[in-house]
N, C-alpha and C positions, 0 to 999 in steps of 0.2 A: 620721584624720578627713579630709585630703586627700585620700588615696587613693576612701576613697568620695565625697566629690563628685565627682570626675575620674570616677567609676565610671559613677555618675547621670548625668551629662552625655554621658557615650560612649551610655549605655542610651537616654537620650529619644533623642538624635542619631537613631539605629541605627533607634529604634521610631516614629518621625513625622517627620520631617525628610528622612530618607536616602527613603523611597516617594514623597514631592511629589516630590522632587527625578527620581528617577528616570523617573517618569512626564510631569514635562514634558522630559527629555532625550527619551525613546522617540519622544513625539508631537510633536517637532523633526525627528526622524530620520525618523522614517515621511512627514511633507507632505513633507520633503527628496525622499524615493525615490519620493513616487508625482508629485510633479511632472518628475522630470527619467525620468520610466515604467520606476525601478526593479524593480518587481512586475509588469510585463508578461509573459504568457507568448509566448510566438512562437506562431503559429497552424500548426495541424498538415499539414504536406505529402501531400498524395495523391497516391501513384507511378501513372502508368498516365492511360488514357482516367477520364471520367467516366462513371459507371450510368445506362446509360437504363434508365426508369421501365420494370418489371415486368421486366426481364432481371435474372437471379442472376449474381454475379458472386464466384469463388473467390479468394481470395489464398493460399490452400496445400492443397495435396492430402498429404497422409500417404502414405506407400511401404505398399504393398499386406505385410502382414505374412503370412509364409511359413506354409502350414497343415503342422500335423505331421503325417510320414507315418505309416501305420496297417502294419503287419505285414502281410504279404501272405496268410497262410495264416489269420490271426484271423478268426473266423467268428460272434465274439460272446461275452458273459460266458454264465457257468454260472446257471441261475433256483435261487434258493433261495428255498421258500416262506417267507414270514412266519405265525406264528402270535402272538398278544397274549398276553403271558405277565399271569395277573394274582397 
């Protein structure tokens, strides 16, 4: 009989008790970090001049990719007609 009220008392605890609790610890925590500007991000650094208006302005060019050579003597494939087989 002990054992289950102990049981009962762990279950409300666990099922109403322990979410209030938890939810004013969080919402302690959070005014805490956003008044001392925990959640700040840092504003993002632009390397270089700034864009003047209507100039295009690259920040990476790609390496020209190597075309493959073709056989010197290849002159083209062989034509095979198609017919529709039905």
């Amino acid at each position: 009989m002990r054992f289950w009220f102990i049981f009962i008392l762990v279950f409300i605890a666990l099922r109403y008790v322990l979410p209030i609790v938890l939810r004013l610890v969080l919402a302690g925590f959070v005014r805490k970090q956003m008044r001392n500007g925990g959640f700040m991000v840092p504003p993002q650094q632009q390397p270089g001049p700034a864009a003047v208006p209507g100039e295009v302005r690259v920040d990476y060019v790609p390496p020209a990719a190597a075309e493959p050579e073709k056989p010197q003597g290849f002159k083209g494939g062989e034509y095979v007609d198609f017919e529709e087989v039905k």
